[in-house]
VOBA-1610 file (N, C-alpha, C; in pm, whole numbers, padded with zeros to 5 digits, always signed):
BEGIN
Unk+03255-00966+08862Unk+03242-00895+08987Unk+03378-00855+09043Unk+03471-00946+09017Unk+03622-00885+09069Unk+03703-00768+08964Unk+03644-00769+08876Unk+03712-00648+08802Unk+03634-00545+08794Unk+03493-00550+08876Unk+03453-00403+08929Unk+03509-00392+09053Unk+03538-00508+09143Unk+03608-00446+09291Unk+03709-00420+09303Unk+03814-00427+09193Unk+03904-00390+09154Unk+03966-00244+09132Unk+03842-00241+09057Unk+03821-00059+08963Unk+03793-00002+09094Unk+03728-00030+09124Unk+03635+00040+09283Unk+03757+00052+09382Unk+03862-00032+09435Unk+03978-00017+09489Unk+04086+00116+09454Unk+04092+00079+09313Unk+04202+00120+09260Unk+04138+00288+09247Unk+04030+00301+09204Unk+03940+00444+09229Unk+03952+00513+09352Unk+03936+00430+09465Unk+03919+00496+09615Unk+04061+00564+09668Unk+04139+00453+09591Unk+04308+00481+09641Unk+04349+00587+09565Unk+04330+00608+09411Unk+04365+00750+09363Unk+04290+00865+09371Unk+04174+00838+09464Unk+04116+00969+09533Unk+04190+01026+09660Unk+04228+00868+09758Unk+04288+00930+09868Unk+04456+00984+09866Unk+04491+00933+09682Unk+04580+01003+09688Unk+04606+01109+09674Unk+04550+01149+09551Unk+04454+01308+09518Unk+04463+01393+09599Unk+04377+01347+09717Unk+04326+01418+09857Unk+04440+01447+09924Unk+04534+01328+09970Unk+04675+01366+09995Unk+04739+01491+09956Unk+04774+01481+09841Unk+04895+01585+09775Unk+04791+01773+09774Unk+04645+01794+09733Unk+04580+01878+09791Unk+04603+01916+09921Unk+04570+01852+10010Unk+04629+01885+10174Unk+04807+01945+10161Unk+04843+01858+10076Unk+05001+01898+10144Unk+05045+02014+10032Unk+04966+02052+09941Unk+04994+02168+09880Unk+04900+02287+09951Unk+04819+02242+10000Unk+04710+02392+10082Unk+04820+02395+10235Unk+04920+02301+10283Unk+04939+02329+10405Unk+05140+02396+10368Unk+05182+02338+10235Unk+05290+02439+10218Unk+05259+02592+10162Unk+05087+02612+10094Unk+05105+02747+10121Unk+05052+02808+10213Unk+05003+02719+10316Unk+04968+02839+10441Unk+05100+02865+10493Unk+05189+02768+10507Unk+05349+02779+10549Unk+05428+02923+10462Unk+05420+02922+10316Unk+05474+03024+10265Unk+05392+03186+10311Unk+05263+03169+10329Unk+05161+03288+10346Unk+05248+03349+10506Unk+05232+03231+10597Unk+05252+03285+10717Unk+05442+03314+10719Unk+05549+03299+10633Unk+05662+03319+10605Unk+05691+03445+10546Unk+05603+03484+10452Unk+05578+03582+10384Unk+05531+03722+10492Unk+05402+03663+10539Unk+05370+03777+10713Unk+05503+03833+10754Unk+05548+03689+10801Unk+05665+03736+10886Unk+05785+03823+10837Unk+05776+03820+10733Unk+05901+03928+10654Unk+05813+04052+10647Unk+05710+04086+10615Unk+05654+04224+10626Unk+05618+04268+10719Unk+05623+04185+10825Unk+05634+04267+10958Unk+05767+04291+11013Unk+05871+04208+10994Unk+06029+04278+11005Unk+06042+04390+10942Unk+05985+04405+10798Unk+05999+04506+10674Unk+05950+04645+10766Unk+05884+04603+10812Unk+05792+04717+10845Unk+05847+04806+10955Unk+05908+04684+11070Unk+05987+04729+11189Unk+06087+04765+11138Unk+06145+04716+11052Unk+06269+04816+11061Unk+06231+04940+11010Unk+06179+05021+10915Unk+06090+05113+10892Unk+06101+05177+10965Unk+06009+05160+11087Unk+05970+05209+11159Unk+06118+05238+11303Unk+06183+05145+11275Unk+06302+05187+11356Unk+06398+05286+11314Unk+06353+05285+11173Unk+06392+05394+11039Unk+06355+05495+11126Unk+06251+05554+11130Unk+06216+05648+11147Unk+06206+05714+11289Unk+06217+05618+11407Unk+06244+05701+11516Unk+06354+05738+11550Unk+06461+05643+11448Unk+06585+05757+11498Unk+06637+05796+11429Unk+06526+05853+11307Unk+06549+06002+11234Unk+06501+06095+11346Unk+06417+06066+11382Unk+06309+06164+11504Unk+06386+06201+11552Unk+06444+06075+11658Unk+06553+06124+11777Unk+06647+06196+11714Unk+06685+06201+11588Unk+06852+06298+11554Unk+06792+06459+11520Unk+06654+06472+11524Unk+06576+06563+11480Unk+06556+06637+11611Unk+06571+06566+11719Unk+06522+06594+11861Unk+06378+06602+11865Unk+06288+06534+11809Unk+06129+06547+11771Unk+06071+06417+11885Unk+06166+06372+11927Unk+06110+06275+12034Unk+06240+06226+12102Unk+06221+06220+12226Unk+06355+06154+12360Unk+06376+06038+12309Unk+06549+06000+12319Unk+06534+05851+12322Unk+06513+05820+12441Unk+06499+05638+12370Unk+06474+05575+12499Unk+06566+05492+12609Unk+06625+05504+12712Unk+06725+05447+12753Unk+06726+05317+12853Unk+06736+05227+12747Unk+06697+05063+12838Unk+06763+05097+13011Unk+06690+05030+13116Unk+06695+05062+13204Unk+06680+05167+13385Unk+06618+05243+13243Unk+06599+05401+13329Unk+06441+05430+13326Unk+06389+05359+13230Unk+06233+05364+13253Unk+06133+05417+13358Unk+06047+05446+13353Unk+05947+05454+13489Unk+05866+05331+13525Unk+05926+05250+13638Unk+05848+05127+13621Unk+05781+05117+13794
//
């Protein structure tokens, strides 16, 4: 009987270790996924900062002048 409660121990513990290292590999790639976001949305802004002041040198749209706004 002690070398099935044994097995039965030693079973439960390399499940919860198992279970462990799963968690901490699903939670470093939500970490890389949401790292990854964050660079293609810089990617993108700058892009896009690309391109309005091609606009503005085009005169295809006003710049904008921090402070002078309509507020």
């Amino acid at each position: 009987m002690d070398g099935l409660k044994q097995s039965l121990v030693k079973l439960v513990r390399e499940e919860y270790s198992l279970a462990g290292s799963v968690m901490a590999n699903k939670a470093a790639q939500a970490v890389s996924t949401t790292n990854k976001q964050e660079e293609n949305a810089l990617a993108v802004d700058k892009i896009e900062l690309k391109d309005l002041k091609s606009f503005e040198k085009r005169g295809l749209v006003t710049p904008i002048q921090e402070g002078h706004g309509n507020a």
